[in-house]
N, CA, C and O atoms as CSV, one atom per row, in Angstrom:
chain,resi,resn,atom,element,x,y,z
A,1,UNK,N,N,0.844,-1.187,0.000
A,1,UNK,CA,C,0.000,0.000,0.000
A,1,UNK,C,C,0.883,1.242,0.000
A,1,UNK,O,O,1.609,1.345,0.989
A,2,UNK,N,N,0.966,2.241,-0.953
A,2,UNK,CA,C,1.015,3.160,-1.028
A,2,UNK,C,C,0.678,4.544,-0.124
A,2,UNK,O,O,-0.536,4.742,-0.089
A,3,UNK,N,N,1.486,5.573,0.633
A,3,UNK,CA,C,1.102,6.392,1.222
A,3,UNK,C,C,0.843,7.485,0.101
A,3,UNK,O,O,1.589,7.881,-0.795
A,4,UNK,N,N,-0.064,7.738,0.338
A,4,UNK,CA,C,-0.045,9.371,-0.086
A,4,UNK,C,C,0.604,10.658,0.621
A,4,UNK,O,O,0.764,10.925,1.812
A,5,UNK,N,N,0.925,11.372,-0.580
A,5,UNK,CA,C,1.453,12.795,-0.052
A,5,UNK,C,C,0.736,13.180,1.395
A,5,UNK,O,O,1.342,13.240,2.464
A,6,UNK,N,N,-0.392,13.379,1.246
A,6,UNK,CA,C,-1.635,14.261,2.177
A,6,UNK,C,C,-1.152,13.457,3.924
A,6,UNK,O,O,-1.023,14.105,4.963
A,7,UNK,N,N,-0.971,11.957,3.787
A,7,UNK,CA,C,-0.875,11.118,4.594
A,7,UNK,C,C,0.617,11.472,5.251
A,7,UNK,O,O,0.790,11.702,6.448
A,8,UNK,N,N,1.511,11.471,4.377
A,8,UNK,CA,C,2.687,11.649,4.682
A,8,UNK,C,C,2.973,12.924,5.561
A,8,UNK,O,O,3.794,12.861,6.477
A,9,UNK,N,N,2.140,14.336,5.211
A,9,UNK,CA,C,2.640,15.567,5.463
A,9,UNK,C,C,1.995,15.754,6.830
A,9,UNK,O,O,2.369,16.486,7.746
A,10,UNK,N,N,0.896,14.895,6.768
A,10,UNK,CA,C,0.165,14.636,8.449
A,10,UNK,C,C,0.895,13.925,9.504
A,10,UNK,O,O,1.285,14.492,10.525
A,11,UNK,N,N,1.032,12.996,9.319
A,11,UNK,CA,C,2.434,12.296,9.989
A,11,UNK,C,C,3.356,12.894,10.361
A,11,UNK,O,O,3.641,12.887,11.558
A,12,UNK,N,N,4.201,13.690,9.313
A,12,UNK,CA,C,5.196,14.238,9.310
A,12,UNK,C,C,5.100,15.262,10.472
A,12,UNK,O,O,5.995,15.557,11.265
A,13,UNK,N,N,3.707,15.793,10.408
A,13,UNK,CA,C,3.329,17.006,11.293
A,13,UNK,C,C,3.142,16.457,12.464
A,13,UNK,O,O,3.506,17.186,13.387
A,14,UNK,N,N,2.723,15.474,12.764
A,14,UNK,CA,C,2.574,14.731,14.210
A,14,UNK,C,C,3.848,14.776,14.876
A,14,UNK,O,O,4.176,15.415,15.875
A,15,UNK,N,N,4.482,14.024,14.183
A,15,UNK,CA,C,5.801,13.574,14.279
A,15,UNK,C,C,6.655,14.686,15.301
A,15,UNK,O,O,7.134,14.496,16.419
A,16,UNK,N,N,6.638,15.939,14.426
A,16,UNK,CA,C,7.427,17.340,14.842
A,16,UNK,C,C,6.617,18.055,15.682
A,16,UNK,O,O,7.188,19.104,15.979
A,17,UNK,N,N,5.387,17.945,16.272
A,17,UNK,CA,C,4.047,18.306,17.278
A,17,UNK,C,C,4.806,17.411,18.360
A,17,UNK,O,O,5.068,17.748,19.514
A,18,UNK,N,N,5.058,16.383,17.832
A,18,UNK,CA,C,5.665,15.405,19.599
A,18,UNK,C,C,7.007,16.020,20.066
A,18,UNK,O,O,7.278,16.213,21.251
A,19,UNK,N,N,8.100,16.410,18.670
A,19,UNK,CA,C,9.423,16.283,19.470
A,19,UNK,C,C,9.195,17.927,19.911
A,19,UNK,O,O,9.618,18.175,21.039
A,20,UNK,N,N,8.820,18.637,19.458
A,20,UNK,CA,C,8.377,19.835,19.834
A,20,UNK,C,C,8.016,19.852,21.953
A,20,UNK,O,O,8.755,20.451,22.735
A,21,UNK,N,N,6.749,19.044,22.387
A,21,UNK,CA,C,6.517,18.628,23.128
A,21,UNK,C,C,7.485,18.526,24.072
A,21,UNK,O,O,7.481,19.104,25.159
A,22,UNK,N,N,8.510,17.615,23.559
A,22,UNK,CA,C,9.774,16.790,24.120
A,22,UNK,C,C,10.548,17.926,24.706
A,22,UNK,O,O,10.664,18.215,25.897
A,23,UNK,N,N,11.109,18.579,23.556
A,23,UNK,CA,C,11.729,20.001,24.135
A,23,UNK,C,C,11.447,20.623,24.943
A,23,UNK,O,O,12.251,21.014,25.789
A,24,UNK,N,N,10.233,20.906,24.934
A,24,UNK,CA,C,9.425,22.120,26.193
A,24,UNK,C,C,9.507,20.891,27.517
A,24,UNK,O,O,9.385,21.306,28.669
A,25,UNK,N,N,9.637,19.963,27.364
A,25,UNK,CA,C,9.744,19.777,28.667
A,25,UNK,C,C,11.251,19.422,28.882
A,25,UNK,O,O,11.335,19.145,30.078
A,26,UNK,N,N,12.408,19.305,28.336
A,26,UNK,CA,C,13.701,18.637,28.738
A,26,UNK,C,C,14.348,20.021,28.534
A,26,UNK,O,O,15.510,19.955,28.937
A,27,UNK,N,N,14.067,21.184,28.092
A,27,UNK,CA,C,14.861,22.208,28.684
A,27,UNK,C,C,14.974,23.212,29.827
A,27,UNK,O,O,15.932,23.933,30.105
A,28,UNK,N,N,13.781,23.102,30.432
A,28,UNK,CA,C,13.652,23.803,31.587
A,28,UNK,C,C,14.351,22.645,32.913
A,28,UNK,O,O,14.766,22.954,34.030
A,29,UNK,N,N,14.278,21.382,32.316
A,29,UNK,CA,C,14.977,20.471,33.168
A,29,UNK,C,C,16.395,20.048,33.244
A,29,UNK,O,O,16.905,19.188,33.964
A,30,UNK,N,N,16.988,20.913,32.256
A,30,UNK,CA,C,18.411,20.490,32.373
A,30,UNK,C,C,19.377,22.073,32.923
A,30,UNK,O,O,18.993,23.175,32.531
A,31,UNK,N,N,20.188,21.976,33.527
A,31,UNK,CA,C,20.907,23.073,34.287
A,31,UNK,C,C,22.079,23.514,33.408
A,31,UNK,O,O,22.447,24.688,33.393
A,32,UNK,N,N,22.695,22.499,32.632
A,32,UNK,CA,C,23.870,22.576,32.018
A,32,UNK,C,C,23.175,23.847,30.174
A,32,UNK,O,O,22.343,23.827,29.267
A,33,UNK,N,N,24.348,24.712,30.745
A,33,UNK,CA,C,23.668,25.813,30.196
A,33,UNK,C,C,23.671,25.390,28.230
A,33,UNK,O,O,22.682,25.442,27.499
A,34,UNK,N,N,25.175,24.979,27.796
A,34,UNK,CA,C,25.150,24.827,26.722
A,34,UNK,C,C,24.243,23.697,26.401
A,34,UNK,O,O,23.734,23.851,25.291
A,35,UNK,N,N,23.920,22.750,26.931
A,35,UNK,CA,C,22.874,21.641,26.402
A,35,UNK,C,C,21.388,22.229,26.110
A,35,UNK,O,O,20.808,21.921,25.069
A,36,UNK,N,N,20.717,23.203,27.202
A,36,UNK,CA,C,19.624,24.106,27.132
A,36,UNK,C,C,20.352,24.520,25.869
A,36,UNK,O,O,20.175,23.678,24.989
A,37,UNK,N,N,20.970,25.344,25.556
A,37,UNK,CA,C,21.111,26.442,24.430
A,37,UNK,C,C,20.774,25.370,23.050
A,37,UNK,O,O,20.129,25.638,22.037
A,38,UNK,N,N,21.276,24.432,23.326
A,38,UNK,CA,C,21.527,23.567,21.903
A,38,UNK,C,C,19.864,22.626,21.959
A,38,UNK,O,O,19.530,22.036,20.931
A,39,UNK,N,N,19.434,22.600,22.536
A,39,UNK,CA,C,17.950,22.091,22.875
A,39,UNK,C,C,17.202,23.153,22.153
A,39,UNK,O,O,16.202,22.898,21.480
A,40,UNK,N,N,17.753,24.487,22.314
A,40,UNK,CA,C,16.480,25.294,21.830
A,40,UNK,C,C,16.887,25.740,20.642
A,40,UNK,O,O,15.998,26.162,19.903
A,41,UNK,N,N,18.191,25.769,20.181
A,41,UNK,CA,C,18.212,25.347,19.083
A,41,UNK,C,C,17.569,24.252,17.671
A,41,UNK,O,O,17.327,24.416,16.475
A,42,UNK,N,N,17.501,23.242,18.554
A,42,UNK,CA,C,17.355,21.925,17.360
A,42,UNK,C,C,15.383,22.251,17.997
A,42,UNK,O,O,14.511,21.716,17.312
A,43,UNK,N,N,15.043,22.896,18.942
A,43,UNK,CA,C,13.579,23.206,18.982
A,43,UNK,C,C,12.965,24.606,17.935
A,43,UNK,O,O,11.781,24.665,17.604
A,44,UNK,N,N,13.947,25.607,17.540
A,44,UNK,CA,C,14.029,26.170,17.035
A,44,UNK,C,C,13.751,25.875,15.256
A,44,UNK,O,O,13.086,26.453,14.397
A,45,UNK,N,N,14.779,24.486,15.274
A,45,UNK,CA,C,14.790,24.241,13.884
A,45,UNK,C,C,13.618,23.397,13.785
A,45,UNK,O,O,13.227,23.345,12.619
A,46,UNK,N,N,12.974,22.770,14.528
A,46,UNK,CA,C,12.005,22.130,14.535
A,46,UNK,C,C,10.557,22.881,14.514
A,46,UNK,O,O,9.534,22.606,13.887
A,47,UNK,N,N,10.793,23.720,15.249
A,47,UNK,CA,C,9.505,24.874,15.027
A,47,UNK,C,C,9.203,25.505,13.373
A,47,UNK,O,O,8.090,25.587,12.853
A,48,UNK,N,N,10.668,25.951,12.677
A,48,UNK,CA,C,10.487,26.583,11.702
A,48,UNK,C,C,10.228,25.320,10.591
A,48,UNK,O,O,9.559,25.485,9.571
A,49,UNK,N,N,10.948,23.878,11.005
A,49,UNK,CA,C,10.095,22.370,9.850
A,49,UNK,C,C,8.269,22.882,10.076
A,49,UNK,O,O,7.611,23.531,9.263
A,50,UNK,N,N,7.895,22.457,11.142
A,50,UNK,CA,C,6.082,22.365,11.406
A,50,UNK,C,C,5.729,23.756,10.324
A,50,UNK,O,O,4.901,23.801,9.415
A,51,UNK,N,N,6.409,24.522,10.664
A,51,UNK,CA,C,5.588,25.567,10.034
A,51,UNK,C,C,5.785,25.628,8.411
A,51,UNK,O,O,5.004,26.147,7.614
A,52,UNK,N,N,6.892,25.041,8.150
A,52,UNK,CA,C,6.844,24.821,6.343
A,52,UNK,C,C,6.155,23.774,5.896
A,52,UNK,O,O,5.868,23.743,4.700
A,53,UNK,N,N,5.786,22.792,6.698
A,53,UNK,CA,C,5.271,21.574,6.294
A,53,UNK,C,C,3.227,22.519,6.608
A,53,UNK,O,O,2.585,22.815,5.601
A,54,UNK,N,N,2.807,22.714,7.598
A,54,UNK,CA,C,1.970,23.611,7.700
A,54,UNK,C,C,1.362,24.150,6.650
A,54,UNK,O,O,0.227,23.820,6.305
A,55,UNK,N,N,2.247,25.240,5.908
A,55,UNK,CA,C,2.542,25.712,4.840
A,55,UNK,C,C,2.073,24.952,3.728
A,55,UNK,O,O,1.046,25.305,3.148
A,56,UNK,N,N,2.700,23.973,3.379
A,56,UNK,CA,C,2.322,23.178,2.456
A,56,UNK,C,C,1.107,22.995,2.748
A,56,UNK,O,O,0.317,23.592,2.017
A,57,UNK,N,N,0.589,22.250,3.729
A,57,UNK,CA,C,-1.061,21.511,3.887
A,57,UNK,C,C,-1.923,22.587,3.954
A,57,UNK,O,O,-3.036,22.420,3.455
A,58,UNK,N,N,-1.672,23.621,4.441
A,58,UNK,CA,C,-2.475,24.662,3.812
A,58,UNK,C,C,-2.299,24.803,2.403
A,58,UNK,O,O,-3.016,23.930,1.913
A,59,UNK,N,N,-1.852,25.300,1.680
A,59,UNK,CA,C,-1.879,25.636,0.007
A,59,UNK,C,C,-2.310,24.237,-0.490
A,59,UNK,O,O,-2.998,24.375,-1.502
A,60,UNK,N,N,-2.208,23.378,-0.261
A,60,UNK,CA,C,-2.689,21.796,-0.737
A,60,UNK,C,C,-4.006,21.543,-0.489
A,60,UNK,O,O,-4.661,20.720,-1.130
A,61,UNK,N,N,-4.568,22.425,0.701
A,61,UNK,CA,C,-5.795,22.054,1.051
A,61,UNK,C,C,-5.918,20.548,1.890
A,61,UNK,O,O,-6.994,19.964,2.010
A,62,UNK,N,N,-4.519,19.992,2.490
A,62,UNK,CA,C,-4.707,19.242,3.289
A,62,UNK,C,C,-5.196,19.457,4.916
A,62,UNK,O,O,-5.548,18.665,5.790
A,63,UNK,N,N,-5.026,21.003,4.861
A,63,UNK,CA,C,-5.290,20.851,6.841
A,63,UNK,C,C,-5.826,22.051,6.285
A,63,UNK,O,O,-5.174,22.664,5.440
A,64,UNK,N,N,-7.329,22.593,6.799
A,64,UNK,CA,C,-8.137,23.663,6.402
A,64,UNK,C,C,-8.430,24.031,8.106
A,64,UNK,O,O,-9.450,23.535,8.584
A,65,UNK,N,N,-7.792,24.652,8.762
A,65,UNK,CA,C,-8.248,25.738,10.041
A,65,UNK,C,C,-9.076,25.617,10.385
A,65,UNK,O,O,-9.896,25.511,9.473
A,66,UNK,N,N,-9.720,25.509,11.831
A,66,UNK,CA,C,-10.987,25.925,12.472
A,66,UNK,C,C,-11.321,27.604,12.203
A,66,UNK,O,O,-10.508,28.518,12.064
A,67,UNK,N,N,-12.545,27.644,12.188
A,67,UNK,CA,C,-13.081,29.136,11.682
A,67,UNK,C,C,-12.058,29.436,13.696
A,67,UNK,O,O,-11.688,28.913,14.747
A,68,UNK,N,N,-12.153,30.735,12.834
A,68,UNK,CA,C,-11.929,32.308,13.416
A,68,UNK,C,C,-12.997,32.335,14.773
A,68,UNK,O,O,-14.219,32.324,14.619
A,69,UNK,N,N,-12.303,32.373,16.185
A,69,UNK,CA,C,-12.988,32.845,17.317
A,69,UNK,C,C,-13.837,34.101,16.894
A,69,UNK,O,O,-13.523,35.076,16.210
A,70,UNK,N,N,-15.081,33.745,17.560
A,70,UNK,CA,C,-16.267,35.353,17.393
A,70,UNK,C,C,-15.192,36.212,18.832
A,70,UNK,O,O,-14.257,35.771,19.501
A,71,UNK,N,N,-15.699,37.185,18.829
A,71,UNK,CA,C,-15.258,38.320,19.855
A,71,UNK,C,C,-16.030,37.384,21.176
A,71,UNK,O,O,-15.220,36.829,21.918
A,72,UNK,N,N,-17.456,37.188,21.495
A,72,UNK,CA,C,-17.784,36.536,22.092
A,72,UNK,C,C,-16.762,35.583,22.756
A,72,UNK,O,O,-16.154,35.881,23.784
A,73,UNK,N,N,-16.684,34.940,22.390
A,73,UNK,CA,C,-16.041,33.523,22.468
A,73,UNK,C,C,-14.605,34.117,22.936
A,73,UNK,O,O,-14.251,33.644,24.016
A,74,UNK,N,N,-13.860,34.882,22.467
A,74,UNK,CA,C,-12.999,35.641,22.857
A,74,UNK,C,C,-12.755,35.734,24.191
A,74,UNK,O,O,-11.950,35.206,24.958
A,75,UNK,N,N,-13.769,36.648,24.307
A,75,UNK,CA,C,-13.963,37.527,25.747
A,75,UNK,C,C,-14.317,36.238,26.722
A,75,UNK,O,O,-13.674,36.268,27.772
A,76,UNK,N,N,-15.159,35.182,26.591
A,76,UNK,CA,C,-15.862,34.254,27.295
A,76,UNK,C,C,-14.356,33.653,27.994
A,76,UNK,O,O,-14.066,33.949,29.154
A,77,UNK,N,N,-13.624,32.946,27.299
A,77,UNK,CA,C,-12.144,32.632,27.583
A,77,UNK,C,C,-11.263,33.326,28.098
A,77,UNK,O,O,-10.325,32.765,28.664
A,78,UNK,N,N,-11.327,34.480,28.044
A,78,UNK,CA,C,-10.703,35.376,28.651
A,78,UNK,C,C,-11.011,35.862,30.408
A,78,UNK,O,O,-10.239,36.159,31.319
A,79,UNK,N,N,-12.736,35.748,30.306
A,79,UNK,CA,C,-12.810,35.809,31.740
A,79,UNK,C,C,-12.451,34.799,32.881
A,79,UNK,O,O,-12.364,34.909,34.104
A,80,UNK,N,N,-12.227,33.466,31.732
A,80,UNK,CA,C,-12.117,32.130,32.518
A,80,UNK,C,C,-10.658,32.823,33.488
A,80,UNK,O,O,-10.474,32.931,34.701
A,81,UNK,N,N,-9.880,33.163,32.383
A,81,UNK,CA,C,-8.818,33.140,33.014
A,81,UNK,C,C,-8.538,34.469,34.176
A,81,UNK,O,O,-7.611,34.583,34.977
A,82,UNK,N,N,-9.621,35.323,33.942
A,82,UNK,CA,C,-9.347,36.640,34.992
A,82,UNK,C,C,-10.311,36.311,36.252
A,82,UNK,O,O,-10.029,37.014,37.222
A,83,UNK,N,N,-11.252,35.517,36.443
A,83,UNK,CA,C,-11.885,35.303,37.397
A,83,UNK,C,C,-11.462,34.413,38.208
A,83,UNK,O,O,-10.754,33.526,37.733
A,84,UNK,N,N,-11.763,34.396,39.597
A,84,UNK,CA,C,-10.951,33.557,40.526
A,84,UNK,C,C,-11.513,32.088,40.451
A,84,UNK,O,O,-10.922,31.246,41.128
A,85,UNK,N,N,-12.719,31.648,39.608
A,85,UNK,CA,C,-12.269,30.411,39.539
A,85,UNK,C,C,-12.376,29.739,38.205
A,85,UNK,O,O,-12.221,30.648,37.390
A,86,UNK,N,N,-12.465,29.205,37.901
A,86,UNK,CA,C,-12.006,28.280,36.447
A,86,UNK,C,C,-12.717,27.057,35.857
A,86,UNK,O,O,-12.280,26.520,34.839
C-alpha cells in the first residue's frame, strides 16, 4: 500500500508536534547551560520544519483551520482566566 502525499505531510506534522513537546519539557529540566542552548536550538529548527510543512497543507488544502474565534467567544475565555475560579 502506497502512502499518499496528504498522509505523509500529516504524519510528518505529528511527528514534529511530539518532538516539539519533548523540548518544552527537557529544557527547563536540564541546568547545564550549553545543552539548554543547543535544545532550543534543534527546537528552534524544529519549530520553523512544522511551520513549512503547515505551509504546504495549507496551500494543498490538506489541513483547512478551524473558523476564526467570534469576539464573544474571545472575551468568554478570557474571563475564565481573569476570574478567581475556572
Amino acid at each position: 500500500m502506497q502512502l499518499q502525499e496528504k498522509t505523509m505531510v500529516a504524519d510528518t506534522l505529528t511527528g514534529i508536534n511530539g518532538e516539539l513537546i519533548r523540548f518544552g519539557e527537557m529544557i527547563p529540566q536540564t541546568e547545564n547551560k550549553e545543552l539548554k542552548q543547543t535544545l532550543k536550538q534543534f527546537r528552534n529548527a524544529c519549530e520553523q520544519s512544522q511551520e513549512e510543512l503547515y505551509q504546504i497543507a495549507r496551500d494543498k488544502s490538506y489541513y483547512v483551520p478551524a473558523q476564526k474565534a467570534t469576539q464573544e467567544e474571545i472575551n468568554h475565555v478570557k474571563s475564565l482566566f481573569t476570574e478567581k475560579t475556572l
